[in-house]
PyMOL CGO cylinders between C-alpha atoms (Angstrom):
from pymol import cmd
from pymol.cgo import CYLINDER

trace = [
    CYLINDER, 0.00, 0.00, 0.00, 1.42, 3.62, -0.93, 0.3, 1, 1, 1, 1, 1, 1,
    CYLINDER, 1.42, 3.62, -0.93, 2.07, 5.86, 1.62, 0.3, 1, 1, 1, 1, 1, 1,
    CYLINDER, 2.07, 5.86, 1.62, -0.05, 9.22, 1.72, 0.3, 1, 1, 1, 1, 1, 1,
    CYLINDER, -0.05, 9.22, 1.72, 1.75, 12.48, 1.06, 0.3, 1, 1, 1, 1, 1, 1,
    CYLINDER, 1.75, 12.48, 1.06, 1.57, 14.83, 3.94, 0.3, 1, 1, 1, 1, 1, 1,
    CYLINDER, 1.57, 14.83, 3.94, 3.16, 18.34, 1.95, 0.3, 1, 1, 1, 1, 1, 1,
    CYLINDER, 3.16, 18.34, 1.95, 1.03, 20.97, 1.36, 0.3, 1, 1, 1, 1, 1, 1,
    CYLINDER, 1.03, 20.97, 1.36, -1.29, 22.94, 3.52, 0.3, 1, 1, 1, 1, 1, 1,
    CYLINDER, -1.29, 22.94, 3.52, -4.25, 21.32, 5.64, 0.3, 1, 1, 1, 1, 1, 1,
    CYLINDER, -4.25, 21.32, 5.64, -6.94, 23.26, 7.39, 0.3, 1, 1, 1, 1, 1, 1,
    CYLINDER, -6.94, 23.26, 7.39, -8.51, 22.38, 11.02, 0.3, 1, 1, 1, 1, 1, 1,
    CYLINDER, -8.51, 22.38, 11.02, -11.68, 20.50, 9.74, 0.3, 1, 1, 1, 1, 1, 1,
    CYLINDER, -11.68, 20.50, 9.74, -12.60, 19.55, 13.69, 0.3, 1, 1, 1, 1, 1, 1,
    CYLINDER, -12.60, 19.55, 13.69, -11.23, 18.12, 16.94, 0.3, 1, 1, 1, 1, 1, 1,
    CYLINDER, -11.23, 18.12, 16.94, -12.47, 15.65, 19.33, 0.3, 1, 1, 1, 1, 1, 1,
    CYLINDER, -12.47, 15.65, 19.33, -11.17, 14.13, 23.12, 0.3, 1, 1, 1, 1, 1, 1,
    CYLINDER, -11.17, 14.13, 23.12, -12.05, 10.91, 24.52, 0.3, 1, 1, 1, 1, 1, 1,
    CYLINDER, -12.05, 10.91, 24.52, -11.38, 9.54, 28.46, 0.3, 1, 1, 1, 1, 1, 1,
    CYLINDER, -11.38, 9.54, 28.46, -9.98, 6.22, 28.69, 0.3, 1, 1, 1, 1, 1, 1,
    CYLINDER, -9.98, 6.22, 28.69, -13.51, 4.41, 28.17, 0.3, 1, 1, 1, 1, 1, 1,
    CYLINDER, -13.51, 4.41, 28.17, -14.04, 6.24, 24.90, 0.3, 1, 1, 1, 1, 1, 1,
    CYLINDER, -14.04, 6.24, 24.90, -16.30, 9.14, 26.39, 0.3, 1, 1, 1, 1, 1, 1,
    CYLINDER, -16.30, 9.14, 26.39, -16.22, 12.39, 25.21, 0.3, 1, 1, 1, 1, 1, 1,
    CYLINDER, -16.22, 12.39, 25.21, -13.77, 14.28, 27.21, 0.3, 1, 1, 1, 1, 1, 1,
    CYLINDER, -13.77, 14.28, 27.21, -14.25, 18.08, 25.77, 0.3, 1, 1, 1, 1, 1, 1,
    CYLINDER, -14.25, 18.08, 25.77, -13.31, 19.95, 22.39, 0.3, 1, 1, 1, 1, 1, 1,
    CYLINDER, -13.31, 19.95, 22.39, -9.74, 20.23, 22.23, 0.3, 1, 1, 1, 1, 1, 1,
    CYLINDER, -9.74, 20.23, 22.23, -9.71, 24.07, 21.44, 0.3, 1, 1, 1, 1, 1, 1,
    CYLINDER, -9.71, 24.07, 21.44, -13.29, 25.26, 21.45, 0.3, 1, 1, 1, 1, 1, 1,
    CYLINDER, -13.29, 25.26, 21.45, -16.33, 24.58, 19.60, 0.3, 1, 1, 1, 1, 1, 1,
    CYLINDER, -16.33, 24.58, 19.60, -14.90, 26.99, 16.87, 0.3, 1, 1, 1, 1, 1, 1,
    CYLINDER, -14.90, 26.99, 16.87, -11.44, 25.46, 16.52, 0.3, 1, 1, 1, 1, 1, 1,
    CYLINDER, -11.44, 25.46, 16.52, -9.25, 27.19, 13.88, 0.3, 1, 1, 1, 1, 1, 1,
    CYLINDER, -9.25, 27.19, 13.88, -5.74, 25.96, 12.46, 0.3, 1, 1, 1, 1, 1, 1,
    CYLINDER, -5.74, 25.96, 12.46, -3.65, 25.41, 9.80, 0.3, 1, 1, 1, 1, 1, 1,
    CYLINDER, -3.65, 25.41, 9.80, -0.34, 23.09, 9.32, 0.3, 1, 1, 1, 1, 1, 1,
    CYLINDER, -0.34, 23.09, 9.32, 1.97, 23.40, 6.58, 0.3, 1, 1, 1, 1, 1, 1,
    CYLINDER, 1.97, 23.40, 6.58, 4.65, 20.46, 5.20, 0.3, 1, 1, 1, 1, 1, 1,
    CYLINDER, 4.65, 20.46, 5.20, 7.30, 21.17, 3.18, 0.3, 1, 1, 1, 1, 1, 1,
    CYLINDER, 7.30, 21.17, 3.18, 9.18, 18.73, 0.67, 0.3, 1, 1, 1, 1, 1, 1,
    CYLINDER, 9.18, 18.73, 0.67, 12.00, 19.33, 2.22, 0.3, 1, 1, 1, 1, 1, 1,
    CYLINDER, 12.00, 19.33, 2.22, 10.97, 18.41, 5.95, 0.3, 1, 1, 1, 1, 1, 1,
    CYLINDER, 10.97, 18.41, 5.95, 9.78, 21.04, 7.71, 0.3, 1, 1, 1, 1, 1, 1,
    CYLINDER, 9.78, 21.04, 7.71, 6.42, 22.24, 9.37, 0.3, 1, 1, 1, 1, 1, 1,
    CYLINDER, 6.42, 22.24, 9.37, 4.68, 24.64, 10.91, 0.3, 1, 1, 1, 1, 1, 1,
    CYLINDER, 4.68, 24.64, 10.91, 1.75, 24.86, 12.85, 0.3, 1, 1, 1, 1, 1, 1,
    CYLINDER, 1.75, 24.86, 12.85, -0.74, 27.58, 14.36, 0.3, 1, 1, 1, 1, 1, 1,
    CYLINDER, -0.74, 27.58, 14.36, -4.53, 26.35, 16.54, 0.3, 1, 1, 1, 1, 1, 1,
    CYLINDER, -4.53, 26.35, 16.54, -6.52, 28.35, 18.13, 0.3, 1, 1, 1, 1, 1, 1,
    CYLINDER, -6.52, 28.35, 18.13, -10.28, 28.30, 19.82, 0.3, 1, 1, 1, 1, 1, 1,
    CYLINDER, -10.28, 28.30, 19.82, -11.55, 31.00, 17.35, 0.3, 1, 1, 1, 1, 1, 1,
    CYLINDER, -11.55, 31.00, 17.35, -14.51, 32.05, 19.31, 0.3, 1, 1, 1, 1, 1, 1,
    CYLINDER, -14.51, 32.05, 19.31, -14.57, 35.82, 19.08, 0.3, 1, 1, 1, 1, 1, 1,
    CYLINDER, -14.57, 35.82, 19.08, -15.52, 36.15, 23.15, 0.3, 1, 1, 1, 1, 1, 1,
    CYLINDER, -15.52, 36.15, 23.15, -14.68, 32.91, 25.60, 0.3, 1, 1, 1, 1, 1, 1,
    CYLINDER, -14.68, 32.91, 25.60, -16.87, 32.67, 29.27, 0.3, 1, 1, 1, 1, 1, 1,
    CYLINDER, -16.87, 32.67, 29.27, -14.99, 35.07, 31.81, 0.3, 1, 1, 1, 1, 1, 1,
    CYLINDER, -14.99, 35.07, 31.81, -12.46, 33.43, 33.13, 0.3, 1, 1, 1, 1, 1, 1,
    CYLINDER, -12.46, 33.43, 33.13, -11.60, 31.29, 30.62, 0.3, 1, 1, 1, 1, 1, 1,
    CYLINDER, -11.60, 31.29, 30.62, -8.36, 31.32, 28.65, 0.3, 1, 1, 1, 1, 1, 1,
    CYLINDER, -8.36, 31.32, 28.65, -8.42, 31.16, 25.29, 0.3, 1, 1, 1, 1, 1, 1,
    CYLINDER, -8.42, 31.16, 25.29, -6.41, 28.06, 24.13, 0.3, 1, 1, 1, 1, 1, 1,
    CYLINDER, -6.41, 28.06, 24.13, -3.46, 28.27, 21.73, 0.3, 1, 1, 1, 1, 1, 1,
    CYLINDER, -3.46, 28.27, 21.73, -0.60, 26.62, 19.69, 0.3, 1, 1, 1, 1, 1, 1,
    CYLINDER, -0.60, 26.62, 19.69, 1.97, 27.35, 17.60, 0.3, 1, 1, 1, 1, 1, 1,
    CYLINDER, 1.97, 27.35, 17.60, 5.27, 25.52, 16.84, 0.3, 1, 1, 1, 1, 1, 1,
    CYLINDER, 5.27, 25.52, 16.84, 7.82, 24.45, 13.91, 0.3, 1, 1, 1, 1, 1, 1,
    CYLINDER, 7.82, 24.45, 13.91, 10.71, 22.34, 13.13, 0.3, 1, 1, 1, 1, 1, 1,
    CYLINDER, 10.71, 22.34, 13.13, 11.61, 19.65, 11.43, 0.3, 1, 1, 1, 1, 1, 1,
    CYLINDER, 11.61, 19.65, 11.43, 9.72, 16.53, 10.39, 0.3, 1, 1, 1, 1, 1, 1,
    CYLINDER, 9.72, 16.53, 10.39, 9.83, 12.41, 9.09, 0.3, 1, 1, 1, 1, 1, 1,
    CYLINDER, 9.83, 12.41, 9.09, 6.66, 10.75, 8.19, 0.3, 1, 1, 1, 1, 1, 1,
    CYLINDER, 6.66, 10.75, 8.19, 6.96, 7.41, 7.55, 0.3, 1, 1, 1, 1, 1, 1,
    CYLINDER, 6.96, 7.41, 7.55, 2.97, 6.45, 6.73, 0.3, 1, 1, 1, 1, 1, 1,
    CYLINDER, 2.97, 6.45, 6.73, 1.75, 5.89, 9.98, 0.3, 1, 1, 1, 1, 1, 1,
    CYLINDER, 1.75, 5.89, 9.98, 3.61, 8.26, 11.85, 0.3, 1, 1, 1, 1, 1, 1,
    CYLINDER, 3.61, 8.26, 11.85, 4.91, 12.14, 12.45, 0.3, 1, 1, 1, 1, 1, 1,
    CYLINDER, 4.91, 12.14, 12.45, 7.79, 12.96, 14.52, 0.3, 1, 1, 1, 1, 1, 1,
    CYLINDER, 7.79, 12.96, 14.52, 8.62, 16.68, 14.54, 0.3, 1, 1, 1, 1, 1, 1,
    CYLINDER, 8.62, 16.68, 14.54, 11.78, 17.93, 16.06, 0.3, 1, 1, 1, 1, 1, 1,
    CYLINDER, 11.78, 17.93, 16.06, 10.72, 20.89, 17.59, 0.3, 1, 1, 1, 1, 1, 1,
    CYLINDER, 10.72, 20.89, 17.59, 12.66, 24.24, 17.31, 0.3, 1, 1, 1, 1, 1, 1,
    CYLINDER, 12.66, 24.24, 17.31, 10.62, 27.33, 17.69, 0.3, 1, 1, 1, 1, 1, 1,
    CYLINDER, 10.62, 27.33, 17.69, 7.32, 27.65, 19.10, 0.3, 1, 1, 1, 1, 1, 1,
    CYLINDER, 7.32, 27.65, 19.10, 5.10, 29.17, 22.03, 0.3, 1, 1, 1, 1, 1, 1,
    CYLINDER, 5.10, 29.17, 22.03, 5.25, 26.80, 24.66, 0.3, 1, 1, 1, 1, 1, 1,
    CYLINDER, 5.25, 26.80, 24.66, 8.96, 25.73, 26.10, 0.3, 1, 1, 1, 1, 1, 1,
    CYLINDER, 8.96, 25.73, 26.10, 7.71, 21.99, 27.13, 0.3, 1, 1, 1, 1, 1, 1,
    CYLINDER, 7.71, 21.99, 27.13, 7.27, 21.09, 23.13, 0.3, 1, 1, 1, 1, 1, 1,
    CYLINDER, 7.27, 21.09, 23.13, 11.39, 21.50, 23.29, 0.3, 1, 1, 1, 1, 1, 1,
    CYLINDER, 11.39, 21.50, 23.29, 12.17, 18.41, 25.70, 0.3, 1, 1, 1, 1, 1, 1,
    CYLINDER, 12.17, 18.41, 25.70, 11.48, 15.73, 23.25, 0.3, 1, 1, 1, 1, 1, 1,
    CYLINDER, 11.48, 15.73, 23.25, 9.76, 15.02, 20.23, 0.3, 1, 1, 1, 1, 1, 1,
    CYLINDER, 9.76, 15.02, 20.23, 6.18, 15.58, 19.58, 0.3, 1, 1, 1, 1, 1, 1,
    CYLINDER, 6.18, 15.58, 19.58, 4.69, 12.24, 18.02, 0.3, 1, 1, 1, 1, 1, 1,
    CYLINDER, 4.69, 12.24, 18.02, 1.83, 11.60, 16.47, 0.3, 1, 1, 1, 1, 1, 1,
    CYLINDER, 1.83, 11.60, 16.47, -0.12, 8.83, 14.96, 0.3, 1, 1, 1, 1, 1, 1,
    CYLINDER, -0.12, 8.83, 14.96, -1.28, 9.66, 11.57, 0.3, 1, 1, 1, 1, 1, 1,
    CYLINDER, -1.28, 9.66, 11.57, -4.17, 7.81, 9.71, 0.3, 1, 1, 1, 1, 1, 1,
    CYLINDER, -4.17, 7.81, 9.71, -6.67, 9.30, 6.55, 0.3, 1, 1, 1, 1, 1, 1,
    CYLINDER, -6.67, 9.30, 6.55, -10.36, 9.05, 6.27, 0.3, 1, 1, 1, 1, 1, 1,
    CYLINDER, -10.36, 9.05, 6.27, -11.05, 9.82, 3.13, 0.3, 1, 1, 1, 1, 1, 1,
    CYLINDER, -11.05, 9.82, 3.13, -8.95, 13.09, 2.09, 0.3, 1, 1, 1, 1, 1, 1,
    CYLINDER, -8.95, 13.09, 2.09, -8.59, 13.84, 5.28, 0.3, 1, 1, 1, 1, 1, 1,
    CYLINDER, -8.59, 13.84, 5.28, -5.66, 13.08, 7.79, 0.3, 1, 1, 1, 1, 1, 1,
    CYLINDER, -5.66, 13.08, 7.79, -5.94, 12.25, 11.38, 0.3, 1, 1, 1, 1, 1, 1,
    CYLINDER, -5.94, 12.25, 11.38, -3.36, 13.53, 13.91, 0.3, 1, 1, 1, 1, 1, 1,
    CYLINDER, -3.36, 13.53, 13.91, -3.18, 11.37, 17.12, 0.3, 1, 1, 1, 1, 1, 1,
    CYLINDER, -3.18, 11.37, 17.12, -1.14, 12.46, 19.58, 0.3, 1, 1, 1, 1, 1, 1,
    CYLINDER, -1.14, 12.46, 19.58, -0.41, 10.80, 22.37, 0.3, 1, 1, 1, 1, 1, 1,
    CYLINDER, -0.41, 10.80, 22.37, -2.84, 10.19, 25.62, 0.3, 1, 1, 1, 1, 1, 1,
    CYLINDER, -2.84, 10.19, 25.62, -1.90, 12.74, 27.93, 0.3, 1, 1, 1, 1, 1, 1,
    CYLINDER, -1.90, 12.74, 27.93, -3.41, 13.30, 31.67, 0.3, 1, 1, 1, 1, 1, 1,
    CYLINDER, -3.41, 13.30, 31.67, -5.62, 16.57, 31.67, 0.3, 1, 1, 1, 1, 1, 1,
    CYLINDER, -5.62, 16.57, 31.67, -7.34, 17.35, 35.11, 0.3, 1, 1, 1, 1, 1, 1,
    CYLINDER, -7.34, 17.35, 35.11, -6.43, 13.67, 36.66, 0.3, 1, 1, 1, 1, 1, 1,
    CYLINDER, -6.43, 13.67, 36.66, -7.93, 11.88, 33.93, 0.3, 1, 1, 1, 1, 1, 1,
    CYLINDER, -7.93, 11.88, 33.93, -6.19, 10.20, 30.72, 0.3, 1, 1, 1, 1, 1, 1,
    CYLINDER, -6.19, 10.20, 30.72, -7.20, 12.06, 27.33, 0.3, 1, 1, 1, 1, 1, 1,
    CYLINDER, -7.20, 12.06, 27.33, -6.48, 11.05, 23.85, 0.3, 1, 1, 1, 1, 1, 1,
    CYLINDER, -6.48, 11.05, 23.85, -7.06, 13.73, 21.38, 0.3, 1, 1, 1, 1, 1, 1,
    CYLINDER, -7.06, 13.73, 21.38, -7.67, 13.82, 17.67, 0.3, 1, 1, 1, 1, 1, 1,
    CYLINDER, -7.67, 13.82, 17.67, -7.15, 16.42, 14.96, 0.3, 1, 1, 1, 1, 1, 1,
    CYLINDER, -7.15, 16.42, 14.96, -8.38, 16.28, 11.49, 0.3, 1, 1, 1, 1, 1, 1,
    CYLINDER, -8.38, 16.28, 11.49, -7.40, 18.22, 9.00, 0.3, 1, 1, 1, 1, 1, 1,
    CYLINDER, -7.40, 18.22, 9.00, -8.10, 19.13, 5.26, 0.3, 1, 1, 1, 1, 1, 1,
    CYLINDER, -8.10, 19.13, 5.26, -5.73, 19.10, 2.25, 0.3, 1, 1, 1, 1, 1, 1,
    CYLINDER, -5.73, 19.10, 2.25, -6.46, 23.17, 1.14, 0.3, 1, 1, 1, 1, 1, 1,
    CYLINDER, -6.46, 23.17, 1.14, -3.23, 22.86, -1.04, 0.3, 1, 1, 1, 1, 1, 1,
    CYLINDER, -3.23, 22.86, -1.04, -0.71, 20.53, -2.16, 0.3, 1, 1, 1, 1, 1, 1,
    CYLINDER, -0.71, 20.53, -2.16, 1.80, 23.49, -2.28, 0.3, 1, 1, 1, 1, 1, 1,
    CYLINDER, 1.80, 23.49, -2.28, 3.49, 24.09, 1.20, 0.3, 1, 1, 1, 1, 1, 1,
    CYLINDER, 3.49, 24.09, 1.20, 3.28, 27.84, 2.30, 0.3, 1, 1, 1, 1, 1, 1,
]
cmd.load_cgo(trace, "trace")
């Protein structure tokens, strides 16, 4: 089976977070999650999410992330080397991710992290607006 090409640009198409039994466990970014994620030929990516809602519920903060480096993707999976981005945690190892498509679209699994004491596994998926990198 050939391996899907990952270069171009892909758009946030929506978000989802399950708990350990599969439950819904929140909307990674908002209910109006915005983002965009470029790949290059030559190996490198950048990144940029956002909860887009133009007001959030006092009190809130408004969720954000942006970082770039260098990438392999061998089919199944995305390992960036970080280098730049807005959160100095992304820099102690290398952010993972399990990639699968549905359809045109590509699925970014990271992997399950603990958010308030209980064990999350997000999901991304993104749409193919261009096969040209930025």
């Amino acid at each position: 089976m050939e391996s899907k090409n990952i270069v171009g640009v892909w758009r946030l198409a929506s978000t989802r977070a399950t708990d350990a039994d599969g439950k819904p466990a929140g909307v990674p970014f908002g209910p109006r999650g915005m983002g965009l994620v470029t790949f290059t030929a030559d190996g490198r990516m950048m990144s940029v999410l956002v909860d887009g809602r133009a007001s959030l519920p006092q009190g809130m903060p408004r969720q954000y992330s942006s970082y770039c480096g260098n990438y392999a993707f061998d089919g199944s999976t995305l390992t960036t080397i970080v280098d730049a981005n807005c959160d100095p945690v992304r820099f102690t190892a290398p952010q993972v991710r399990k990639v699968r498509f549905e359809g045109e679209c590509m699925v970014l699994t990271p992997p399950t992290a603990e958010i308030g004491g209980m064990k999350v596994t997000r999901e991304l998926t993104w749409e193919r607006i261009s096969d040209q990198s930025l």
